[in-house]
N, C-alpha and C positions, 0 to 999 in steps of 0.2 A: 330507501328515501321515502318518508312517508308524503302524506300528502300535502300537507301547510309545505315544506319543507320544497317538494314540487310547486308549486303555485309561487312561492318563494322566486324558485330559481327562473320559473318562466318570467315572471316579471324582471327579474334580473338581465335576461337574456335579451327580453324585449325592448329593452335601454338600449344594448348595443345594435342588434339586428335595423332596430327602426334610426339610430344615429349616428352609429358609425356606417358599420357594413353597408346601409344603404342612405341613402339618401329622400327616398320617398319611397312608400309602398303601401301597392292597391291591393283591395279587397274588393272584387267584380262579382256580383251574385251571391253574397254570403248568406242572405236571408233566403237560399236554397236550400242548405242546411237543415235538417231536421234537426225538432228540439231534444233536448238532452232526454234521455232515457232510453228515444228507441235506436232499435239496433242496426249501424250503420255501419257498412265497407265504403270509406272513401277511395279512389282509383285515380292514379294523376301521369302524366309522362314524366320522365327521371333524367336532367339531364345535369345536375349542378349538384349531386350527391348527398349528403348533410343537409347540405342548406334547402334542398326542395323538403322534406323530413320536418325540418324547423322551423322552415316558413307555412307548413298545416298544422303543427300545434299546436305554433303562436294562433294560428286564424281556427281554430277551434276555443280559445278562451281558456281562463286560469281554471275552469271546473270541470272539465273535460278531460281525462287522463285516455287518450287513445294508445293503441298498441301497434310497434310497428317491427313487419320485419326485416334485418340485416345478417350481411356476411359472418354466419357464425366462426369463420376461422379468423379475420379480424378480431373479433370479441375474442379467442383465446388467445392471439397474437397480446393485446394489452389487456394481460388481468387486473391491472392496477386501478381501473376504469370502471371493472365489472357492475360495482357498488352506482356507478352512475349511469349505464348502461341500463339495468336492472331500474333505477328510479325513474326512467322516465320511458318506461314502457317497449325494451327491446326484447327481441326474442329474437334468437339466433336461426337464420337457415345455410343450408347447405345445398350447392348446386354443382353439380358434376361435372359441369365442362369450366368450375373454376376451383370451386375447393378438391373435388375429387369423389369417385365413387364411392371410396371406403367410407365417408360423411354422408351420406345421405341417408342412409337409416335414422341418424338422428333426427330425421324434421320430424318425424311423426310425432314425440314430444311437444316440440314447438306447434304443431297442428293441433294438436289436442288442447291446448294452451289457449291457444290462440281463440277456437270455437268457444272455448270456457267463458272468455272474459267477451267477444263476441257477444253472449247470450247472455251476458250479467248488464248489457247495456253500455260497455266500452265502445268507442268508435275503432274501427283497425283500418289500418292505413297501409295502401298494399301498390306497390309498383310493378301493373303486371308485364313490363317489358322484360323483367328477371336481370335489369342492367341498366347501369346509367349510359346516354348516349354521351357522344361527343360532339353534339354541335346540335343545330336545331332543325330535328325532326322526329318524330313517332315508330318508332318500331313497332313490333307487331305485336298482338297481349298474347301471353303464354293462358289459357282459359281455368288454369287453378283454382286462381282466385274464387270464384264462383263454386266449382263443387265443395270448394272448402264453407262457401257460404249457406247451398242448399243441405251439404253433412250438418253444418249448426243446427238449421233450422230442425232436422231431422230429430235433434238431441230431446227438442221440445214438443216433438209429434206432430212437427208440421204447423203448428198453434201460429207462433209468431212470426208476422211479417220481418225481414230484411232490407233495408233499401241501399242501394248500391251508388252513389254519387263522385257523380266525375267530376275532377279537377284538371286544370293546367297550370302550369307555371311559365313564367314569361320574366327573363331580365335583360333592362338592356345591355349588361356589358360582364360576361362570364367572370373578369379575370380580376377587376378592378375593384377597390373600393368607391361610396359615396354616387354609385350609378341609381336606378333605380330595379324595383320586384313588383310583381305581381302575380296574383292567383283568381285567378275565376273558379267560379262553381257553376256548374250545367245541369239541369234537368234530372234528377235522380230516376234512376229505374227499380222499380218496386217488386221484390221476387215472387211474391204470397201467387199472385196470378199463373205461377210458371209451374209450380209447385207438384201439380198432378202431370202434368205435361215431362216435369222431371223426372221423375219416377216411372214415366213409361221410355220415354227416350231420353236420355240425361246427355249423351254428348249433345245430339243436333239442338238441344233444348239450348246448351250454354254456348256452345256455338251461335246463333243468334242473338243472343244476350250481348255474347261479347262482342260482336261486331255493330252494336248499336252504341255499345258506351265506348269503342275504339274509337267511331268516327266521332261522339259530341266531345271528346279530348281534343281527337286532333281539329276540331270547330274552333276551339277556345286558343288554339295556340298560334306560333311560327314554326311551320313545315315545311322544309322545303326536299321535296319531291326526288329533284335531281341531286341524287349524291354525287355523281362520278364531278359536274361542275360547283360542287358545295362551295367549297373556299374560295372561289370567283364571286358566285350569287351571294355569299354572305357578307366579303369584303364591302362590295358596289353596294350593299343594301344598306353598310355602315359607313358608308363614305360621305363624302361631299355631295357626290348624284343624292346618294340617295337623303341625304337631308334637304336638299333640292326639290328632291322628289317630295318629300313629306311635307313639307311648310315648315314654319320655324311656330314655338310656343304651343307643341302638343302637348297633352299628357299622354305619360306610356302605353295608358290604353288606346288611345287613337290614335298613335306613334304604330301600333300595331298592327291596326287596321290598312294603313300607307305600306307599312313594310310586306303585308301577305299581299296587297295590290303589285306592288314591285315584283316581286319575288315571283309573284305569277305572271308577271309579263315577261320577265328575263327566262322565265321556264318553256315560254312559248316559241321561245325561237330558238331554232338549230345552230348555230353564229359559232363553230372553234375559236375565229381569230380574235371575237368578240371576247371570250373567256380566256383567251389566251393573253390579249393584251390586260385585263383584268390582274390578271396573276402577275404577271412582269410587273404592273403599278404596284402590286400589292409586294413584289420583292424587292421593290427600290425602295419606297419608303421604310420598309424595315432595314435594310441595308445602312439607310444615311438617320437611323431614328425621328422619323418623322409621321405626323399624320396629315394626312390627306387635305385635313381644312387649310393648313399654314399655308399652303402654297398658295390660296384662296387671296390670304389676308394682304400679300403684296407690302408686308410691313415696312417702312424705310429706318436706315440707320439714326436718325434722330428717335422713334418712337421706339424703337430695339434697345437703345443706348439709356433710354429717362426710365422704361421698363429694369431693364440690371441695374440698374441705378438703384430704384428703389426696391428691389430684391435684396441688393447686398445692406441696404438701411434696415432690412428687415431682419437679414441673418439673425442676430442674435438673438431676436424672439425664434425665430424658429428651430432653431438649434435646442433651444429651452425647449421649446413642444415637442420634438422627436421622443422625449421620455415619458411613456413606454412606447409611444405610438409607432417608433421606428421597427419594434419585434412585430405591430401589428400589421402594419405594410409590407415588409421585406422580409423578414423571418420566414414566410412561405415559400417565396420564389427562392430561395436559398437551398432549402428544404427538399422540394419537390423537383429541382432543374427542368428540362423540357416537358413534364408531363403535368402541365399549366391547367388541365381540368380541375383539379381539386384543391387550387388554389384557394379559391374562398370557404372550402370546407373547411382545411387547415387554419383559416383565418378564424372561424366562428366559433372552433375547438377548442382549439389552441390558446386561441385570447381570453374568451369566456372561464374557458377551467386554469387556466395556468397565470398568464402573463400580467393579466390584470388583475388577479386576486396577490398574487407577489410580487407587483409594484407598485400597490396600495401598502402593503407590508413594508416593502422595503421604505417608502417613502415616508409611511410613517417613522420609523426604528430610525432614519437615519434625517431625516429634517429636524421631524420633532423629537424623538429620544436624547438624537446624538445631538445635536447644535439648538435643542430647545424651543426652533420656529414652529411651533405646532400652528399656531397662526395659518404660515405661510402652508405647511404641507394641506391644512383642511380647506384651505382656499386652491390648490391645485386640484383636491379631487374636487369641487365645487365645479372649477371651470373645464372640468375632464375630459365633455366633451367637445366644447369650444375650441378646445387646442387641437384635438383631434383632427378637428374638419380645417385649420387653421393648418396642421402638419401639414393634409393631405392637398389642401390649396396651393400652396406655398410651391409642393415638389410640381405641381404640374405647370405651373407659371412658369417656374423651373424651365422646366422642360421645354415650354413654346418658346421661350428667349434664348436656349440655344438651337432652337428649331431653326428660328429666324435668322440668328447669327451666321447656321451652317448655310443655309438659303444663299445670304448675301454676298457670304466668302465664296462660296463656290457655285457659281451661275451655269458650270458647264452639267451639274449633277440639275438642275432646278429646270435649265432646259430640256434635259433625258425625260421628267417626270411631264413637265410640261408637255410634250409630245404626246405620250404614252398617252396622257390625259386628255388631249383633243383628239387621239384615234377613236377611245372610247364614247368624247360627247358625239363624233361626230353617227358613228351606230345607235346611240342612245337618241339622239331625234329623229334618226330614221325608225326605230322602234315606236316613239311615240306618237310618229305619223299614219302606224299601221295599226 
């Protein structure tokens, strides 16, 4: 893939990422960045796979071609791809406790690779947890990264500075389209000063290094600390409490700030039953498909009934918009079944290379070829993405109006939740008395 051809596809990508996939997305710090030419390792925490990857290269700009590394037994798993992989800057690694040891001789290639363009002034983009997490918090950096950055500098006698700049990423809703993203940039650490210090002691050297750009990551993100009560503290932080808690009319990034406030108060207290009833709430509403707010809204059968009302007046448009949009929503969870992490990876891939370049085809060949509405088809891709965000509206409305429905019909499941929900406020004001 040469480079127009790159620049090309980012701008292409950048259509969908900024209007479908999300809904809004921040850029915090970006004039940290150093300017184009010097040579930079960007470091970020990895929890959303692909998309943390694509959301840095959008935010590095169309002249910018950074290098990044992935699972090189995936890259052999779809050779069909290679040619796209290869165009926008991958290089394959291999790690032991997934691909296997017989693979690991190969990074040295990809190392040598990787310092080359390194030092030609590519930015490289490096995830040093060696793993995407599954939920939101920071693993520990594996310190590679680093001697792989002071081996660069070595190539050049030590000459050129390195600067190493940290990232975070932050979204509010893993799974879903039309949420929102964000990425901050922190403070860069500049290696040239380490450089003789390197060379006498090169572990304890990057050893402190790296425990300086681990913590300004985990600065800029949501960490939360306590794994063993995650899915307690995560649910309540995405709940009704905790939008409560935040105020209504943030932006993400100050949505943020509320949520590591939470997140650190629910971490200060020892409370089982407290996390215990968390989980129960958080297994009923899945149980009866519900969230959290509906129970809030107290809707009654008049305003349930004008709501399906005008949903079903809507059908037919919506029904029209599911094409292609319905592969872009639901083809993943199809796909992937319970292992809902890489859901919107699959979505960014998937739609970007495949679904949306042949249902523009298809639409074309069969609107306009076959039945002659070229009209009509060029006015579908016109309002592409209008329908899109129209699909994805439509299903959630959807969704709250049988939310309500099930509420109404069945008061004995609404008072279980209800319960569960005052056990919780009532520890929750005793928390925020202490």
């Amino acid at each position: 893939m040469g480079k127009w051809a790159y620049r090309a596809f980012k701008a292409y990508y950048k259509l969908l990422n900024d209007h479908l996939l999300y809904r809004k997305v921040y850029s915090v710090g970006t004039e940290r960045i150093p300017g184009e030419g010097e040579r930079i390792v960007l470091v970020s925490n990895h929890q959303n796979n692909a998309n943390d990857a694509l959301g840095l290269i959008l935010l590095l700009g169309g002249r910018r071609y950074p290098t990044i590394f992935t699972s090189g037994v995936f890259m052999e798993k779809v050779p069909w791809l290679r040619w796209f992989f290869d165009g926008i800057g991958l290089l394959p690694a291999y790690r032991a406790d997934y691909e296997g040891l017989e693979h690991v001789d190969k990074n040295a290639a990809s190392m040598d690779e990787m310092k080359r363009r390194l030092m030609e002034g590519r930015p490289v983009i490096i995830y040093p947890e060696g793993t995407g997490q599954f939920g939101r918090y920071l693993g520990r950096f594996i310190p590679n990264y680093l001697h792989l950055a002071f081996q660069a500098a070595e190539t050049e006698g030590w000459k050129t500075d390195i600067k190493v700049v940290p990232t975070a990423n932050h979204y509010s809703d893993y799974f879903e389209v039309q949420g929102e993203f964000m990425i901050s940039v922190g403070e860069h650490v500049s290696l040239k000063p380490y450089y003789e210090r390197y060379r006498q002691k090169p572990r304890t050297t990057v050893r402190e290094i790296n425990e300086v750009l681990h913590q300004r990551v985990k600065d800029m993100m949501l960490h939360v600390e306590d794994r063993e009560h995650y899915d307690a503290i995560d649910f309540l932080r995405g709940s009704a409490f905790g939008d409560r808690y935040a105020g209504r009319g943030l932006t993400l990034p100050e949505r943020l700030q509320k949520d590591r406030e939470m997140v650190a108060m629910m971490e200060r207290k020892d409370d089982e039953q407290f996390y215990a009833d968390a989980l129960c709430l958080k297994h009923a509403e899945e149980k009866y498909a519900l969230r959290d707010g509906w129970v809030d809204e107290h809707a009654g059968w008049m305003q349930t009934l004008a709501e399906g009302g005008l949903q079903l007046l809507l059908m037919p448009l919506w029904v029209v918009s599911l094409w292609p949009h319905l592969f872009l929503y639901w083809l993943p969870t199809l796909l992937l079944g319970e292992n809902r992490m890489y859901t919107n990876t699959y979505r960014a891939l998937l739609n970007s290379l495949l679904v949306f370049p042949l249902s523009v085809l298809v639409t074309l060949a069969v609107v306009g070829g076959i039945y002659g509405q070229w009209m009509i088809s060029l006015i579908w891709i016109f309002i592409w993405f209008l329908s899109a965000r129209f699909a994805w509206w439509m299903w959630m409305r959807i969704k709250r109006t049988r939310g309500r429905l099930f509420l109404l019909t069945h008061p004995s499941a609404r008072k279980e939740i209800e319960e569960i929900r005052q056990r919780i406020a009532v520890k929750w004001l005793e928390y925020g008395r202490k």
